[in-house]
N, C-alpha and C positions, 0 to 999 in steps of 0.2 A: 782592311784597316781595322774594322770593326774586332776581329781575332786576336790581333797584334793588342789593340789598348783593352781588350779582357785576359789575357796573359799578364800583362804587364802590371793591371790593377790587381790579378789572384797573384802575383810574385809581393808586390808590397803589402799586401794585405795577411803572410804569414806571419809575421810577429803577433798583431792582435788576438788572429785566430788560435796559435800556438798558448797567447795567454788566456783567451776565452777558456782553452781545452782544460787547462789546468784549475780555473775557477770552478767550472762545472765539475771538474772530477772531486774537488773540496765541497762540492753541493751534495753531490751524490753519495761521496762517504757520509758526510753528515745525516741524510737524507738516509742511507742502509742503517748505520746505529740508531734514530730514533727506529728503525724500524722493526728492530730488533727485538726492542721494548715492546713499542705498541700493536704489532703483529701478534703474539700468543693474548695479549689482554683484550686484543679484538674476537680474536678466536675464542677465547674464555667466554666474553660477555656473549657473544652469538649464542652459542652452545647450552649456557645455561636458560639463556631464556627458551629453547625451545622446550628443555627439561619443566622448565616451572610452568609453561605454558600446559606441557603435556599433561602434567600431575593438577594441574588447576582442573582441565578439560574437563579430565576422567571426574571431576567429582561436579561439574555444573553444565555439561553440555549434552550428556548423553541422555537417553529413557531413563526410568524410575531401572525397568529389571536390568538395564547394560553397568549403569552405577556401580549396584550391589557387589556385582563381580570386578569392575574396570578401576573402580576406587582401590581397593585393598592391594589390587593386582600392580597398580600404579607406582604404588609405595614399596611394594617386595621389590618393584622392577626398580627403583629410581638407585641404588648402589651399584647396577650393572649400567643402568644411565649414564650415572658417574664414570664408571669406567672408559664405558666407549668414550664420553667426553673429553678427559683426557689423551685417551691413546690420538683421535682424529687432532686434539691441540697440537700435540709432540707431534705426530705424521705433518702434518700441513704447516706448522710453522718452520718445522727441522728444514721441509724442502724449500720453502720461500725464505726462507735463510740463506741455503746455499746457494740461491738461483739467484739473491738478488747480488749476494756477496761475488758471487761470480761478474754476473755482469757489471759491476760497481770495479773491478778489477781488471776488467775488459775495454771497460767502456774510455779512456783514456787513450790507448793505443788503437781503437778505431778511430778517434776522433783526432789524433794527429795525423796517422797515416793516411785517413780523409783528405786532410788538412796539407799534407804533403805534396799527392797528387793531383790537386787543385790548380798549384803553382802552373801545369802544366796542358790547364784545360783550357780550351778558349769561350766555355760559358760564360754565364754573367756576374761579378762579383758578389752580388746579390741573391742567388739563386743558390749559393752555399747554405749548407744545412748542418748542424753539431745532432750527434746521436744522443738522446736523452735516455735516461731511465724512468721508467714510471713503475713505485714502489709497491702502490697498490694494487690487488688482488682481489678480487670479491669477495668477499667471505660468505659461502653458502652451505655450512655444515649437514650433514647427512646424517641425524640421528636417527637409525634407524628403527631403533628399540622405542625410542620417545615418539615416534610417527605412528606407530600401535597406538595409543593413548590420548591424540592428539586428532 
């Protein structure tokens, strides 16, 4: 009996579900376009501060004779800094762009056809679950140039 009234409760329980799916998926897009935005300006701000950090270092944390040389050297290096900086921005955001734009895409028609097959499970109505997206990424930049100096 118990089978019978959890079928019966996952059969009435597809309209909410089917409307859940579609609120979340209006979360989610929302949720990818802020992310859009604040994904490269996450990456940006990571990035430079390990640059300033780097160029600070060379000139107050090393010996009097590492200085001499690691200061000047800090500052010829900090334009190719720059660069890698950029490129790992554009590399790391381009892909967490498309991975989230994907799954943000995706994520809807798993969560119906979840949604679908449920109707005919005899689990517990309660024990349904919505696939979520989660936008965020670690941001752990790899500057390698700036880790000399640093």
């Amino acid at each position: 009996m118990g089978k019978f009234v959890n079928r019966l409760g996952n059969t009435f329980w597809i309209v909410p579900r089917t409307l859940r799916t579609w609120i979340s998926t209006i979360w989610d897009a929302t949720r990818t376009a802020l992310y859009w935005v604040m994904d490269p300006l996450h990456w940006l701000g990571q990035t430079a501060e390990k640059i300033k950090d780097a160029v600070h270092k060379s000139f107050t944390e090393w010996s009097f004779w590492k200085r001499i040389w690691k200061a000047p050297l800090s500052l010829v290096a900090s334009p190719f800094m720059l660069a890698e900086w950029v490129w790992e921005t554009l590399w790391h955001t381009g892909y967490n762009i498309c991975k989230h734009t994907r799954d943000t895409i995706a994520n809807p028609f798993i969560n119906f056809w979840r949604s679908l097959k449920w109707i005919w499970s005899s689990q517990a109505v309660s024990s349904f679950t919505f696939n979520n997206i989660d936008n965020r990424d670690h941001v752990s930049p790899k500057n390698r140039l700036a880790s000399k100096f640093a």
